[in-house]
C-alpha atoms as one frame of an Amber mdcrd trajectory, in Angstrom:
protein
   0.000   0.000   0.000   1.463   3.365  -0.945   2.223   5.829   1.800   1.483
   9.343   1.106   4.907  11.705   0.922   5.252  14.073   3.656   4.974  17.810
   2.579   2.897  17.051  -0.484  -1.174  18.117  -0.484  -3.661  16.901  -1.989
  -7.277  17.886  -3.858  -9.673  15.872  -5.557 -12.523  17.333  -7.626 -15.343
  15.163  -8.970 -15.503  16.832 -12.228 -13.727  20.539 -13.769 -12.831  21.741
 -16.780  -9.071  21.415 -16.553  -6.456  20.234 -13.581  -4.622  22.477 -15.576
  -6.457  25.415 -15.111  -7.887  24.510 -11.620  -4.104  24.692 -10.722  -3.161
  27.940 -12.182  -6.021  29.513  -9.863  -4.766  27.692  -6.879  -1.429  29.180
  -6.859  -1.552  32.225  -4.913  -2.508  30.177  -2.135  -0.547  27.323  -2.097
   2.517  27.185   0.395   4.275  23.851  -0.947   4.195  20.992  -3.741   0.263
  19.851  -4.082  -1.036  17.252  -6.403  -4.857  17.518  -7.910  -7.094  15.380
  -9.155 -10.040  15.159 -10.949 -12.322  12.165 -11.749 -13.420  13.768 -14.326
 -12.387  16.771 -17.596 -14.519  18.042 -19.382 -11.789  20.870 -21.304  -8.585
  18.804 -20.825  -5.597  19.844 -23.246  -1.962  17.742 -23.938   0.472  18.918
 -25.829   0.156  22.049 -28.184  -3.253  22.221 -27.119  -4.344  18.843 -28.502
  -7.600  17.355 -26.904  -7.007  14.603 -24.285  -9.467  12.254 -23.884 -10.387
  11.565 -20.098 -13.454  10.023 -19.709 -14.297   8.713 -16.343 -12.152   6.081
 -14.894  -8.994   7.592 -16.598  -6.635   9.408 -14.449  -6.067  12.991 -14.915
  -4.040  14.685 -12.304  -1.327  18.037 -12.103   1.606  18.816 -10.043   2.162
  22.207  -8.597   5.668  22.646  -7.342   7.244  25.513  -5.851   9.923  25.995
  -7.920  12.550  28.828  -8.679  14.841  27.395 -11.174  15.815  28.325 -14.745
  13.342  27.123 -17.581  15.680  24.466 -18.931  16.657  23.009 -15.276  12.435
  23.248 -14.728  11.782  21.457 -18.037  14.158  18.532 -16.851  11.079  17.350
 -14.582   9.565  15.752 -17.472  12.073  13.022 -16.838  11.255  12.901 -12.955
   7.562  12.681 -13.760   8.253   9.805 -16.521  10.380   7.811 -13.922   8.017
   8.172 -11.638   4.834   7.057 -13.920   6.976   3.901 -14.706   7.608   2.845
 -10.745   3.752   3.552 -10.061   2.904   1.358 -13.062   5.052  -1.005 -11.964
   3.823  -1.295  -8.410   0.063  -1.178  -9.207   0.566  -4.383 -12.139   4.273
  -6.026 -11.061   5.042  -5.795 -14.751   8.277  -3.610 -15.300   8.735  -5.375
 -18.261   5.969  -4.295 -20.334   7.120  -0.451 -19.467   9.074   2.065 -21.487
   9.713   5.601 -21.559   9.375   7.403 -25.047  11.204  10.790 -25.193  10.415
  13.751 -24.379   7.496  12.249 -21.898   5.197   9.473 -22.613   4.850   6.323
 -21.199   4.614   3.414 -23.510   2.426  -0.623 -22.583   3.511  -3.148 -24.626
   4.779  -0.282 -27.274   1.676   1.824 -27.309   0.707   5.273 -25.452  -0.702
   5.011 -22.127   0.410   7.947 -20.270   1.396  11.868 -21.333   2.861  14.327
 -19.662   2.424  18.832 -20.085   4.719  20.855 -18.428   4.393  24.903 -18.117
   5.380  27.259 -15.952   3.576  30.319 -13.734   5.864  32.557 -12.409   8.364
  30.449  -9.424   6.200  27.273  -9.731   5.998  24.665 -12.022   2.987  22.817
 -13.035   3.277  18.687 -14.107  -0.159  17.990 -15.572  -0.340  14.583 -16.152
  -2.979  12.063 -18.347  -3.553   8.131 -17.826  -5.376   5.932 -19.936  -6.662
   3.571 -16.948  -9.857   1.830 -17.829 -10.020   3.283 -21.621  -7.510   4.965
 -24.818  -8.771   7.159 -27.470  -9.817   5.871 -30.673  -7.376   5.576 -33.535
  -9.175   8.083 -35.210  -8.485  10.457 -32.373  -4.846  10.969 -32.755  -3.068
  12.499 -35.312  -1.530  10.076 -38.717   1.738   7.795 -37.501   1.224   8.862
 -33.731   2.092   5.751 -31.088  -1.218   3.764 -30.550  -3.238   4.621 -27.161
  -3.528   1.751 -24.597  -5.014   1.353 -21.739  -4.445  -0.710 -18.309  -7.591
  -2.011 -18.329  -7.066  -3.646 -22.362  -3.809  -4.741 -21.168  -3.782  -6.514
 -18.338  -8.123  -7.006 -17.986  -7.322  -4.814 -14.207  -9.122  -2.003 -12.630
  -6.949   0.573 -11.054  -8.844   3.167  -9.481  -7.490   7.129  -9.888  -7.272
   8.022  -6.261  -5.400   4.498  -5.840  -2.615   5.604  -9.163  -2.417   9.057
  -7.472  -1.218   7.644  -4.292   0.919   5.297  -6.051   2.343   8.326  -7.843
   2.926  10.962  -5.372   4.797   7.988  -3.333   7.438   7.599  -6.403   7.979
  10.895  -7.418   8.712  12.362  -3.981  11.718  10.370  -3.314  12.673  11.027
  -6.959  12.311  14.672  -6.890  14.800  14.746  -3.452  17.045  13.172  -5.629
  16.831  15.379  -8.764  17.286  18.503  -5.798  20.153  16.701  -4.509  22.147
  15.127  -7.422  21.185  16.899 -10.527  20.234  15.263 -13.420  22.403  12.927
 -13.993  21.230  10.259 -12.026  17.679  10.642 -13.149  19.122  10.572 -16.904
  20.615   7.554 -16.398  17.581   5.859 -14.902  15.207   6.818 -18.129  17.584
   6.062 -20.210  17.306   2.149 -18.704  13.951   2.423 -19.764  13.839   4.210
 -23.119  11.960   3.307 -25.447  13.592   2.416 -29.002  17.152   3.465 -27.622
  19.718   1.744 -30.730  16.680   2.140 -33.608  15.938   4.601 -36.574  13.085
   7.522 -35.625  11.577  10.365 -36.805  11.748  13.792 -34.669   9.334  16.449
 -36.135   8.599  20.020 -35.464   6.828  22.531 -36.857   9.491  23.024 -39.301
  11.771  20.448 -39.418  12.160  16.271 -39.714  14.916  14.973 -38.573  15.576
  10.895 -38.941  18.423   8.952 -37.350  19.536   6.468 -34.950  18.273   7.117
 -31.405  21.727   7.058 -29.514  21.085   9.230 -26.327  19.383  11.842 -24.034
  21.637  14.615 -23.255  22.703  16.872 -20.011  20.345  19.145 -20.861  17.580
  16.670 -21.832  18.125  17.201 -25.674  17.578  13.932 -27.713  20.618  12.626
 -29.643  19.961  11.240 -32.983  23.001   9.961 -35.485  22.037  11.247 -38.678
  22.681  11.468 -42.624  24.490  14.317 -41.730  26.349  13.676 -38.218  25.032
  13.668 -34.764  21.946  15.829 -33.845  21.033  17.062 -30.383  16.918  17.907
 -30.662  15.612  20.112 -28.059  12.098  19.570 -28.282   9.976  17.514 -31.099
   7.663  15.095 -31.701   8.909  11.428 -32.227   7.257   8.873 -34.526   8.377
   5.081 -34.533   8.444   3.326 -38.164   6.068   0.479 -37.229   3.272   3.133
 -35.753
């Protein structure tokens, strides 16, 4: 059973719009890190303000942390918040096998998409808002061409995991991980996702709004930065999206 982390609060809504936007209105009044939760969204956003579906059941919860760091040292989080997805997964099914961590911060079941993570920033706090496909994964049709496949818990493993039950499981792993982060830097915490990377050795695709890049995955950076070897040398790629060939 997971213990919950000293120094951490805790709010759970029924339903809201957004986790998201519920936690940029707490902020004035928070006085330390606080992780919400909602049963259910109804105007949840991922990445680039893409629609993510959270029907009941799912798990849709944010991270507000006090935090007065430099953007790029802030944005390393991502890789906290991946780690700890992966040790709550693992403790709530006992399969760390069927885990992987797909850069710059999914979660990946048996090689398709059941977790996301949004960072952004509000002044000296950062907020970790953070999507699980627990009982259900959008359609096909509801993501965009050559994106991974959504997955759920429930289609994987035929298991129930309730969302208060993942938070707890959550906030347990990432506090210990975050001391570390505070304490050690990155480096530690880069070497632990990069255990668990996804595709690490294989030819992707890294696309932004104006670019493709396509190479051999080789590494993760100091700064976060994904290392491809490509056509035309090596390639550190600061933020993208990634596509697998067999997706």
């Amino acid at each position: 059973m997971s213990i919950w982390p000293d120094g951490y609060g805790r709010h759970v809504w029924d339903s809201v719009g957004s986790t998201l936007s519920e936690a940029h209105e707490m902020l004035p009044t928070l006085t330390g890190p606080t992780w919400l939760l909602a049963h259910e969204q109804t105007a949840a956003r991922g990445r680039r303000g893409r629609a993510w579906s959270t029907p009941r059941g799912n798990f849709a919860g944010t991270l507000i942390l006090p935090l007065n760091a430099p953007p790029q040292t802030a944005a390393l989080r991502s890789f906290v918040a991946s780690l700890a997805l992966y040790e709550a997964f693992v403790a709530v099914t006992g399969k760390p096998n069927a885990f992987a961590l797909k850069w710059p911060n999914d979660v990946l079941l048996n090689g398709g998409k059941v977790a996301g993570i949004l960072l952004e920033t509000a002044g000296p706090h950062l907020i970790i808002g953070i999507g699980v496909n627990l009982i259900a994964a959008p359609g096909a049709d509801e993501v965009e061409p050559g994106a991974v496949r959504p997955v759920s818990l429930t289609s994987a493993f035929g298991i129930t995991v309730g969302p208060e039950d993942f938070l707890a499981a959550l906030a347990s792993a990432y506090a210990p991980l975050e001391m570390q982060f505070q304490t050690y830097g990155f480096a530690p915490i880069r070497a632990a996702w990069m255990d668990k990377a996804a595709r690490r050795g294989e030819i992707i695709t890294a696309r932004t709004m104006r670019d493709t890049w396509r190479g051999t995955f080789e590494d993760v950076d100091e700064s976060g930065n994904l290392v491809l070897t490509t056509a035309q040398g090596r390639l550190a790629i600061a933020a993208a999206d990634v596509y697998f060939d067999d997706t």
